[in-house]
Each structure stands twice: as structure tokens, then as C-alpha cells.
C-alpha positions as CSV (number, residue, x, y, z in Angstrom):
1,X,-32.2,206.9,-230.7
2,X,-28.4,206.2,-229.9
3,X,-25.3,207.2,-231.5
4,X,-21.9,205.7,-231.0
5,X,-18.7,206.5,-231.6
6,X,-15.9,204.8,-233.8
7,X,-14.1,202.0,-232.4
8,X,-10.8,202.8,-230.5
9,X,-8.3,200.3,-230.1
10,X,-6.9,200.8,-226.8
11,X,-4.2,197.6,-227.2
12,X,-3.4,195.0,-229.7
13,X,-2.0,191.5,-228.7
14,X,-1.2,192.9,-225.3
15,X,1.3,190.1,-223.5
16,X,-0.9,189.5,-220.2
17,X,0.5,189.1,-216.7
18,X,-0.9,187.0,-213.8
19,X,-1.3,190.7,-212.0
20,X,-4.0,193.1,-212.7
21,X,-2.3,195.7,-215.4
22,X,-3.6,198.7,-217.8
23,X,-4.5,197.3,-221.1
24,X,-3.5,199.7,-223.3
25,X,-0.4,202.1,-224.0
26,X,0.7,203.2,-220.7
27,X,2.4,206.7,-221.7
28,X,-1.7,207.5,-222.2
29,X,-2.9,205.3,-219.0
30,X,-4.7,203.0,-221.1
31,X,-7.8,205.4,-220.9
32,X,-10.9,206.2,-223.2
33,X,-12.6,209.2,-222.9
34,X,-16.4,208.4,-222.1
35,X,-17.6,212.1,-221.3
36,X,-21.4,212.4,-222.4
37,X,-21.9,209.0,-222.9
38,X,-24.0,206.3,-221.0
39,X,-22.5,203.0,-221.8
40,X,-19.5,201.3,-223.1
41,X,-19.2,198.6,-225.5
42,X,-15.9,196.6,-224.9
43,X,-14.5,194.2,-227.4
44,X,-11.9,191.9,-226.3
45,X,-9.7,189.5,-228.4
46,X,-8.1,186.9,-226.5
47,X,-5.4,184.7,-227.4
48,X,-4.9,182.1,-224.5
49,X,-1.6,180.6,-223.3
50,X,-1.7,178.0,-220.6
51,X,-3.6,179.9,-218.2
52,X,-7.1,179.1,-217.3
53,X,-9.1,182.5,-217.3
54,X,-9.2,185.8,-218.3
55,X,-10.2,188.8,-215.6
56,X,-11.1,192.1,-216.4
57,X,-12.1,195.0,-214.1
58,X,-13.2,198.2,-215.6
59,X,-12.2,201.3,-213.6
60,X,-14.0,204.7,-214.2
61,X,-13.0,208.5,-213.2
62,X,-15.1,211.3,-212.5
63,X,-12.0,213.6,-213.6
64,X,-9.8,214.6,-216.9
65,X,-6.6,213.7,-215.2
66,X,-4.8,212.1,-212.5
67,X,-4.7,208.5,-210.9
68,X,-8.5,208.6,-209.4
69,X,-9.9,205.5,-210.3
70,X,-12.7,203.6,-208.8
71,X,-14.3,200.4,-210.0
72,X,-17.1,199.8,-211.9
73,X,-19.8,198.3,-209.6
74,X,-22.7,195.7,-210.5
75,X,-26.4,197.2,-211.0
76,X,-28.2,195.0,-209.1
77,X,-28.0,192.1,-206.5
78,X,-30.2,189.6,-206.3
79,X,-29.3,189.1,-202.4
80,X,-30.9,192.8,-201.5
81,X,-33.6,192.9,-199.3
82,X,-36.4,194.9,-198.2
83,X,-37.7,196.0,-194.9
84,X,-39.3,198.9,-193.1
85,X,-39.3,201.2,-196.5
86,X,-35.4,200.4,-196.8
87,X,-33.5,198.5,-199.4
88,X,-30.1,196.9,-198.5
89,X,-27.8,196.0,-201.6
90,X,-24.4,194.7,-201.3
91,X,-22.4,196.5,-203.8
92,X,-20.1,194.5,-205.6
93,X,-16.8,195.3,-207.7
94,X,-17.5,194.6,-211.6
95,X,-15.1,191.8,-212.4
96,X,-15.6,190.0,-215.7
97,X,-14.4,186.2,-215.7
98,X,-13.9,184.6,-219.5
99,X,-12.6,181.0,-219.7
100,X,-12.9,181.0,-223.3
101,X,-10.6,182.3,-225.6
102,X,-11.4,184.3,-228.5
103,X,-13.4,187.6,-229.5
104,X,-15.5,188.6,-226.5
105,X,-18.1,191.7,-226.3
106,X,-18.8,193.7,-222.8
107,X,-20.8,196.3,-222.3
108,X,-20.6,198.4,-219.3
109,X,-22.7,201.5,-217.8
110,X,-20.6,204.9,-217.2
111,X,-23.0,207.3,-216.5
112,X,-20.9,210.5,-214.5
113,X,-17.2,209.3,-215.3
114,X,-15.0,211.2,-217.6
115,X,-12.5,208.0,-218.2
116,X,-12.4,204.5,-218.7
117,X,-9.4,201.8,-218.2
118,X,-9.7,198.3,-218.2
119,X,-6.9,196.1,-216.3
120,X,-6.5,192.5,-217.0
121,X,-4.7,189.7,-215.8
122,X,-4.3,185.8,-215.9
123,X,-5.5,183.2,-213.7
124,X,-4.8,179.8,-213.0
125,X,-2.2,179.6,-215.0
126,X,-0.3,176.3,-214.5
127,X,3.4,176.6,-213.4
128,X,2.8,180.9,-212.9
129,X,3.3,181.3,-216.7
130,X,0.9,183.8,-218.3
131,X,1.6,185.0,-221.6
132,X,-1.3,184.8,-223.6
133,X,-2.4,188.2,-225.8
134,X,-5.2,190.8,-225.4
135,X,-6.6,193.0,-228.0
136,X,-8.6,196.0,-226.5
137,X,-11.4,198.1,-228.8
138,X,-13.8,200.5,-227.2
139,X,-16.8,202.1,-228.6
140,X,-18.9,205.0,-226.6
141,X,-22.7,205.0,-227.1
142,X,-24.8,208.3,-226.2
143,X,-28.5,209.1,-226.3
144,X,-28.7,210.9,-229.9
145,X,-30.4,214.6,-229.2
């Protein structure tokens, strides 16, 4: 059995750059506090400008304070191999890629950290505009006891 908490809104119609930036209010660093909990649910609104995609990396920290971040990083690669007794696994940076616009749902595994941010940016934006909107909501799931 799970139980989650409410649904924190980390940003609403956040004006997006073509730069990786901290969704969220910056006074605070953007962060949600995801001690005890396994996983993340991450609900994104996105309002497109001109720009062709959205990217999100999601950062965790193993401490309360500070700037000590370190990307999330996939599960699993297909590409790992086995040999004498030995796996070899490329690890990879968790960066989310959404071409379409609209209301978007990412979970994401945080097992150890004491934070979360998520940074965002823009891509392909034609003439270096960016400008469209993100709304941010976070919800923290933990093995009911």
C-alpha cells in the first residue's frame, strides 16, 4: 500500500528560456522536499510558443541545503552487457523530451535524496525566441507502514 502527498505547485505559467533554469520560485530554489519517499509524480502544463520541444532534467540532493545537485540517472540500459560475472551499464542523465504541448505526467524514482528541482528550457525555437509557459505540480508517493 502507497500513500502520497498533496499536490505542490512548484510554478505556474513559468515564461521558459532556451537555457536550462529552476522551475519554480527561486527565493526557495525551486525545490520539493522528497525525504522518505520513493518516487515522484511530476505534472507539467505546457503552453508552447514557437519553439519546438520542451526539456526537463530532474536534479536530486542527498542534503537539506546548499547547491549539491546531481542528476537523476535512467534505470536501465538496454545497451549493457554481460561477461565474465560483470555487468557494464552506461549510465545516462534523465532528460525528458516533450514535443507536444499540454498537460504532461512524469514520474521519477528518488530513493536516498532529500530534494528535488526540475530545470527546463526550450529547444528549437525558430529565430532564438522561447517564451512559451510551464506550470509545475509535484506529488511524493511513500510505501504506506
Amino acid at each position: 500500500m502507497y500513500s502520497k502527498s498533496k499536490a505542490v505547485t512548484l510554478a505556474t505559467a513559468q515564461t521558459l528560456t532556451g537555457s536550462d533554469a529552476v522551475v519554480g520560485d527561486t527565493s526557495a530554489n525551486g525545490v520539493f522536499d522528497v525525504r522518505n519517499n520513493r518516487e515522484v509524480s511530476i505534472f507539467l502544463d505546457w503552453a508552447k510558443a514557437s519553439a519546438t520541444a520542451l526539456e526537463i532534467l530532474v536534479e536530486a540532493s542527498p542534503v537539506s541545503t546548499g547547491d549539491d545537485w546531481y542528476p537523476l540517472v535512467l534505470g536501465a540500459d538496454a545497451g549493457a552487457s554481460f561477461s565474465a560475472g560483470a555487468v557494464t551499464q552506461t549510465s545516462g542523465t534523465l532528460r525528458y523530451s516533450i514535443a507536444v504541448a499540454g498537460k504532461h505526467h512524469l514520474p521519477a524514482r528518488v530513493f536516498g535524496a532529500h530534494r528535488l528541482r526540475v530545470k527546463a528550457k526550450e529547444t528549437g525555437t525558430p529565430g532564438g525566441t522561447p517564451g512559451g509557459t510551464l506550470t509545475l505540480k509535484v506529488t511524493a508517493v511513500q510505501e504506506a507502514s
